[in-house]
N, C-alpha and C positions, 0 to 999 in steps of 0.2 A: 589590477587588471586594466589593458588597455579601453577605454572608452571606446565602445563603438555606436554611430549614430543609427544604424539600421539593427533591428532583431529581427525582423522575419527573415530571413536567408535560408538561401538554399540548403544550407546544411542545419538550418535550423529544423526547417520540413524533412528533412530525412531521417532526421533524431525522433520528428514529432510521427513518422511510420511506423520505427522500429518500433516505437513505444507500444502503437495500437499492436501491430504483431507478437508482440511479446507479451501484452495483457490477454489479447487473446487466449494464448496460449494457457496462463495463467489462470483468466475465468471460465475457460472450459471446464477443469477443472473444481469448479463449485460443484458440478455434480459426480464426483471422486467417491461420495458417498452410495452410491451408486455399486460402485464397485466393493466397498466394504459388503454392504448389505448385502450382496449377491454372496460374498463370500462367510457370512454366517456372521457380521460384527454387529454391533446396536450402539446405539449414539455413543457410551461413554467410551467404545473399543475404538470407534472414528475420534471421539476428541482426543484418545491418549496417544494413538496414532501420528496426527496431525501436531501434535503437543510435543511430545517426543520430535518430531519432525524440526522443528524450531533449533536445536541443540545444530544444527548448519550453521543457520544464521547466526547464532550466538558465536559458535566459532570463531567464523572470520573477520566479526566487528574490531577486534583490535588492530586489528592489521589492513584490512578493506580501504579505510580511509586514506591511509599512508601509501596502499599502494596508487590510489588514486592519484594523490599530489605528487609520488614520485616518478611512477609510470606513465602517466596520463589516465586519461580515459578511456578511450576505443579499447588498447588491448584489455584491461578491466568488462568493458561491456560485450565483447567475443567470448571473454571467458563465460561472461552469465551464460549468454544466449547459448553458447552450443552445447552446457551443461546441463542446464534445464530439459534442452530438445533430449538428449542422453537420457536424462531421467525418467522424462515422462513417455522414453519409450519402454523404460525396460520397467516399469511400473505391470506391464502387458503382459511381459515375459515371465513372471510370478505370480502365484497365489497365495505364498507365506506371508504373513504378517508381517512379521518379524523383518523380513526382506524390505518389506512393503515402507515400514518405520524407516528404516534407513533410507532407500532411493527419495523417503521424503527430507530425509536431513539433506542429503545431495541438491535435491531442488529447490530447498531453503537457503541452502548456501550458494548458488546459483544466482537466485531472484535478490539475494542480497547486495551481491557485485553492481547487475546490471541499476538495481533501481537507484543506490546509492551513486555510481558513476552515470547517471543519466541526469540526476539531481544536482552533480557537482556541473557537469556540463553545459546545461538548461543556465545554471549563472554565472559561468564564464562567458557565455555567448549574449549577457543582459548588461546595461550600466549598472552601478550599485542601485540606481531608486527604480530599476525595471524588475531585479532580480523575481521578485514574491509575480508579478505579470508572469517573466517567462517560466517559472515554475507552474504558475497555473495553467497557463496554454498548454505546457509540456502538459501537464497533468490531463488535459481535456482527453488527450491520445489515450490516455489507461482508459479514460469512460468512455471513449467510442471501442476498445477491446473489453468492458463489461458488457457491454450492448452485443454485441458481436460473439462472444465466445458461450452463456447460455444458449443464445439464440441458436448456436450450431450445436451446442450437445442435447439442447430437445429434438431440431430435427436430425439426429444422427441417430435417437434410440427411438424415435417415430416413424423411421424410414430402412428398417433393416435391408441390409442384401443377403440375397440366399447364400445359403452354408457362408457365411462372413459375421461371426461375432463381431455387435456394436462394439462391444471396449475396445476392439482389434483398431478400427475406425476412429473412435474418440481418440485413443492415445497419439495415435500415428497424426491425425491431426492437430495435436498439442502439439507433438516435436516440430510438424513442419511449420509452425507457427514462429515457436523459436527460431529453429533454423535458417525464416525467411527475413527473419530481423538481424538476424546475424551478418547476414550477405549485404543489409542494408548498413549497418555499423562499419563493414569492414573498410570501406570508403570515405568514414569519415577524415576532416584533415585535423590535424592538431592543433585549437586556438591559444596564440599568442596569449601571456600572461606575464603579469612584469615578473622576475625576478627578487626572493625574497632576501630583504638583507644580511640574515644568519642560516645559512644551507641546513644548517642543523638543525633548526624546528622541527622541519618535517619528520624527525627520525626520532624524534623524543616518543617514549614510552607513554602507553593511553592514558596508565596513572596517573601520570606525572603532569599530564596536559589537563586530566580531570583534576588534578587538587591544585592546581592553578586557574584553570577558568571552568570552576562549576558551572555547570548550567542552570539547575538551581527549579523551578517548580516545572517548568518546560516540560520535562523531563515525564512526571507526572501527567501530564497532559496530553505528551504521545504515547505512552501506554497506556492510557484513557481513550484516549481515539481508536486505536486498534484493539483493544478489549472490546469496543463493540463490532467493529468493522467483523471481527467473527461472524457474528451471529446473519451477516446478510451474506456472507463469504462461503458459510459452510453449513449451518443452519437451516435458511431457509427454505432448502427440499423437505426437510424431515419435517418441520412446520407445516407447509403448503400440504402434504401429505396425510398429516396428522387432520388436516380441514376439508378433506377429500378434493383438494383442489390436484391437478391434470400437471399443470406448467408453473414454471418461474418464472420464465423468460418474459410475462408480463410486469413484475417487478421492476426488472432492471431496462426495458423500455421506457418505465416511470424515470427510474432512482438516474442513470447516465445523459440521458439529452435534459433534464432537467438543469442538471447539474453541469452541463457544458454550455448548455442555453444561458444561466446566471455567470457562468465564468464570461460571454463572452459580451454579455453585455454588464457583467460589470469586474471586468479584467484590474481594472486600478482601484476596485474601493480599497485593498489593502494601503496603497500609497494614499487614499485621500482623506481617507476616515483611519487609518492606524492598523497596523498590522495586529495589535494585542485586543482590541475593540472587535477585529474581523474574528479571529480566533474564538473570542468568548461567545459571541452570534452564534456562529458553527456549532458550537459544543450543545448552548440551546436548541439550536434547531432539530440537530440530530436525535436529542435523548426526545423532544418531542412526536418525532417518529415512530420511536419503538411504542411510543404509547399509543400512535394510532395502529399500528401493525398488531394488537392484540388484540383489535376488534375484525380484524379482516376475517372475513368467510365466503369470500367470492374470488375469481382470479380478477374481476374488475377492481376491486377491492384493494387491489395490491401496490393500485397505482396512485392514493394519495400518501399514505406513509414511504413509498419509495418516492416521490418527490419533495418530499420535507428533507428528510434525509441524504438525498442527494444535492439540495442546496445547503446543509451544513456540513457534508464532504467537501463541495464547493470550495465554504470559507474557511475551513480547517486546515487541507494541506497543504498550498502553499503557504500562508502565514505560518505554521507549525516547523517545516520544514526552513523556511527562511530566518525566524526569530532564533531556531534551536543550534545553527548552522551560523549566525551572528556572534553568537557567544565567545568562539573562538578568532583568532587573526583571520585575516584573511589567507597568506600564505598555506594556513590549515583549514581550508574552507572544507576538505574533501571529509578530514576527518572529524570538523564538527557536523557535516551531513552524516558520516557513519555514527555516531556518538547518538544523534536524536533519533536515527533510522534502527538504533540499537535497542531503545526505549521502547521502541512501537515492539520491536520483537518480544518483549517479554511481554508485553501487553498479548500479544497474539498466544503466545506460549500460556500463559495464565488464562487466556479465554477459550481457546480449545479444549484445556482440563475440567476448567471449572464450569463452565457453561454446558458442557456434556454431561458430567454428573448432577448438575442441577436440575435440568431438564431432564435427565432419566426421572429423578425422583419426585419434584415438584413441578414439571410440566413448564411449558411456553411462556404461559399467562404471568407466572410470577417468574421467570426468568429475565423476560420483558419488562419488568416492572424495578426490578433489584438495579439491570444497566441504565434504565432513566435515571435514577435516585443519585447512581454512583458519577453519573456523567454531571447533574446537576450539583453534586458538591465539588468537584474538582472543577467546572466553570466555576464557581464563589470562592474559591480557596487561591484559585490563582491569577483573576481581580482582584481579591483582596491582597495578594503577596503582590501582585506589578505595580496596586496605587501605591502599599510602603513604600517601593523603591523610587517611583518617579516623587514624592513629596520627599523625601530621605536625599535625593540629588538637589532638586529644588533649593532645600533648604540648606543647604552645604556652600551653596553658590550664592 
């Protein structure tokens, strides 16, 4: 990639729009549950739902990344954006389940496009030692659209219009969320990138590229992250409910300016202190949250465990997504971002099933207690696997 000496630009901020518009879009939908309930489901019929729904994203992981490095980006990030808008209108249009399953696969394979080619994009437009900075900045835009998209689906089912079903509202507001990021993407210009010596990289087979550059505990780690990311993603109505609490939307007031407030005042600890040192933090921080989130019984309440947690979302994504995305050349940067953005899916996919049924039957309290435990062995497990390999090099040399 050519060196560039500025990152904030113009087209950097219009990437850093789309993004809020399209997470919008996306976190309005935290209260999707909503919708099931209305339609007679209970948590494990929304997890298998939402679970089932993940089989999108699974899809187009093989292909996603290739098409990134071969097409570009923008047409990749048009396809999310107007898919998603598609989906979560016609979510509206139905009351079948079964229907419902599907338009979520559609939106999972949607959201998978855009975040992957927003992620490839964010570090094309960074020097190599900025990348893990522009990815977090980038990232700041998803949590000011966390902030943003409960906040609008509490006051949309708080504020009906006569004869106007809220869901009518809510969905139509997700699509033009998409939709208005889409109009923002469509302007982007294409960043210069050198030229890779063997044309043919990019076209080699997923397999072929995984049993060549494993990625190795990484891997582990983003389905770890997004194992939990469930539970404040989709979860926390039925919780806040369960505690007679009213709203969310004071959670993620906590969990997003927290979490953009430490990104921006400490946008480079991944460059100064180590990207593998930030990550392991993060994975701390977070599973310490869920432990304070099991004592909350106030909506006040909601606001220091979404702050823990939103400073180890913080230190998590971009190191996760830059280390996992490292693994491979650079010429295949696109598709080692689909490859680790691939890992978070199963994590999501495993934590929607598994987390609903556990919760049906053994409640919050130890649901909350089982993702602290699992997030604290896989922070130890893969410290333990990066000090073998940095002493393993070390000692080679």
């Amino acid at each position: 990639m050519i060196e560039q000496s500025r990152l904030y630009t113009r087209q950097f901020f219009q990437l850093f729009a789309a993004v809020i518009l399209h997470m919008t879009g996306v976190s309005l939908q935290f209260h999707f549950g909503k919708y099931i309930a209305q339609l007679g489901g209970q948590e494990d019929v929304l997890g298998w739902i939402m679970g089932i729904g993940m089989a999108g994203s699974l899809l187009v992981r093989p292909r996603i990344g290739s098409w990134v490095d071969q097409l570009g980006t923008r047409p990749v990030l048009l396809a999310g954006t107007i898919t998603a808008g598609a989906a979560a209108l016609g979510c509206r249009l139905t009351s079948d389940l079964t229907s419902l399953a599907v338009l979520r696969i559609v939106f999972t394979l949607a959201n998978a496009m855009f975040f992957t080619a927003v992620a490839a994009r964010a570090a094309q437009l960074a020097t190599p030692r900025r990348r893990a900075e522009s990815l977090g900045t980038i990232g700041m835009g998803g949590f000011a659209g966390i902030i943003l998209g409960p906040a609008l689906g509490d006051w949309i089912f708080a504020h009906q219009i006569p004869d106007v079903s809220p869901f009518t509202v809510f969905f139509l507001a997700a699509a033009a969320a998409h939709w208005g990021a889409a109009g923002l993407v469509m302007t982007l210009r294409r960043p210069q990138v050198e030229v890779d010596a063997d044309p043919d990289t990019t076209r080699r087979p997923l397999f072929c590229v995984l049993r060549t550059y494993w990625p190795g505990t990484i891997l582990l780690v983003g389905a770890t992250f997004a194992l939990a990311q469930t539970i404040p993603f989709l979860w926390l109505e039925r919780f806040a409910k369960a505690q007679g609490l009213d709203y969310i939307r004071n959670f993620y007031f906590g969990y997003a300016p927290a979490a953009i407030a430490l990104r921006l005042i400490g946008r480079r600890v991944p460059e100064l202190f180590g990207r593998r040192r930030t990550l392991v933090m993060g994975l701390v921080l977070m599973s310490c949250g869920f432990l304070l989130l099991k004592a909350v019984r106030t909506e006040l309440g909601l606001f220091l465990p979404a702050i823990v947690m939103g400073s180890g979302h913080c230190f998590i994504y971009p190191s996760l997504i830059d280390l996992g995305a490292a693994k491979l050349p650079p010429a295949q940067r696109g598709l080692g971002t689909s490859i680790i953005l691939g890992s978070m899916d199963l994590g999501f996919l495993t934590g929607f099933i598994c987390w609903g049924q556990l919760i049906t039957h053994m409640g919050f309290a130890f649901t909350f207690e089982v993702v602290t435990g699992w997030m604290l062995l896989v922070a130890a497990v893969y410290a333990w696997q990066e000090r073998r390999a940095i002493l393993a090099r070390a000692y080679k040399t």
